[in-house]
Each structure stands twice: as C-alpha cells, then as structure tokens.
C-alpha positions, 0 to 999 in steps of 0.5 A: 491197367493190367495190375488193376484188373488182377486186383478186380479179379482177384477181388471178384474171386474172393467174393464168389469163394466167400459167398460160397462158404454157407454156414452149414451149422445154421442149417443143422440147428434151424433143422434140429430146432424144427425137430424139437419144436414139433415134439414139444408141439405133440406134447412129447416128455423130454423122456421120449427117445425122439429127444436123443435124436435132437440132442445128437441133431444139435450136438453135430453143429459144427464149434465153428458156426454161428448157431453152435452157441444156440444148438449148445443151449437147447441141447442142455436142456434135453438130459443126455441120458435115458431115465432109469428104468421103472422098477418092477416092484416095490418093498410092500408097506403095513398098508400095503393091499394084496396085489402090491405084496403078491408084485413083489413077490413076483419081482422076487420071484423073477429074481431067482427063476431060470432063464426057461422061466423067466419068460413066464414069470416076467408076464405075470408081473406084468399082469400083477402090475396091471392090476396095481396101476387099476387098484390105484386108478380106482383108489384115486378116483373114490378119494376124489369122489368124497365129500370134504 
C-alpha cells in the first residue's frame, strides 16, 4: 500500500511540475505577432525602425519552443538590416533642370566644407532637395494631366 501511495505521489508531483513548465516562447511570438500585425495593420513600410523591434521580439523566442519555428519564419521576412541611406544628390544628367544640378553642387559642396559649415550647408541641401521633390511632384502631375 505504502509503495502504491509513493508511486500516486510521485505521479501527482510530475504532473504539477509538468504543468507548470509554460512554454514561454509561445507567449513571446504570439506577443511579437500581435506586434507585427498592428504595424501591418497601420500600414507601416517594412522599413520602419518598429519592424527591428519585432525581429529581435521574434529572434529571443527560445530554439526550445514550440512557436520558435514560427517566430523564425516571420522574422525572415523583415530584413535584418536598415536600408542604405538616400543619397544626397545625384549625378545631373543632359537634361537635368536648374535645382537638381545646383543639389549636387551642394552635396559637392557639403563634401568639402569644414565641420563649422557643415551645418549650414547641409540646411541648404535640404531646402534644394525640397525644392527637387515639388519640381518632380509638379512634373509628374502636368504629364498625368496630358491628353493622349
């Protein structure tokens, strides 16, 4: 009787222990997931710093558990790196208008200046790239507006 009882309470132990053992990685995807979903949901680029946040969500889902398959998938499809910088000018071409050569100069220009000036240079880029993205934005809405 006493060895039967033993085995009962030593079943009963295990079954509590077990019971116990939560697997914790489910509730980090599922966590991660909900994460992704309402940035997608927002319509947030993949680009967007808040998916590196999810990455590395998904990336501590322990090898062990039972959503780390899962958590290795999604995490694959946000890049693991950010995305190079926009440049700040580009080479002008034959056709190229006034404000896109005087962009490069700048960006040229930036190159060269000292770190007292940089300031002041990199603000005048900014204004001439302003003025670049309007130029095209109005470029692109007169050839939308003509007739075929």
């Amino acid at each position: 009787m006493k060895r039967a009882t033993w085995s009962l309470g030593a079943l009963l132990f295990a079954s509590l222990v077990l019971a116990g053992c939560k697997d914790e990685g489910v509730a980090q995807y599922q966590k991660a997931r909900a994460h992704y979903d309402k940035l997608i949901d927002q319509g947030r680029p993949i680009s967007d710093p808040e998916f590196q946040q999810v990455r590395r969500e998904l990336e501590a889902v322990p090898p062990g558990s039972d959503a780390h398959d899962d958590a290795a998938k999604l995490a694959a499809l946000i890049p693991n790196e950010k995305l190079p910088p926009r440049p700040l000018a580009f080479v002008p071409t034959a056709d190229a208008g006034a404000v896109d050569v005087r962009c490069a100069e700048l960006a040229a220009k930036l190159g060269r200046a000292d770190a007292g000036r940089r300031a002041a240079v990199m603000e005048e880029l900014r204004k001439c790239r302003q003025a670049l993205e309007r130029e095209h934005a109005h470029s692109n809405e007169s050839d939308g507006d003509a007739p075929n």
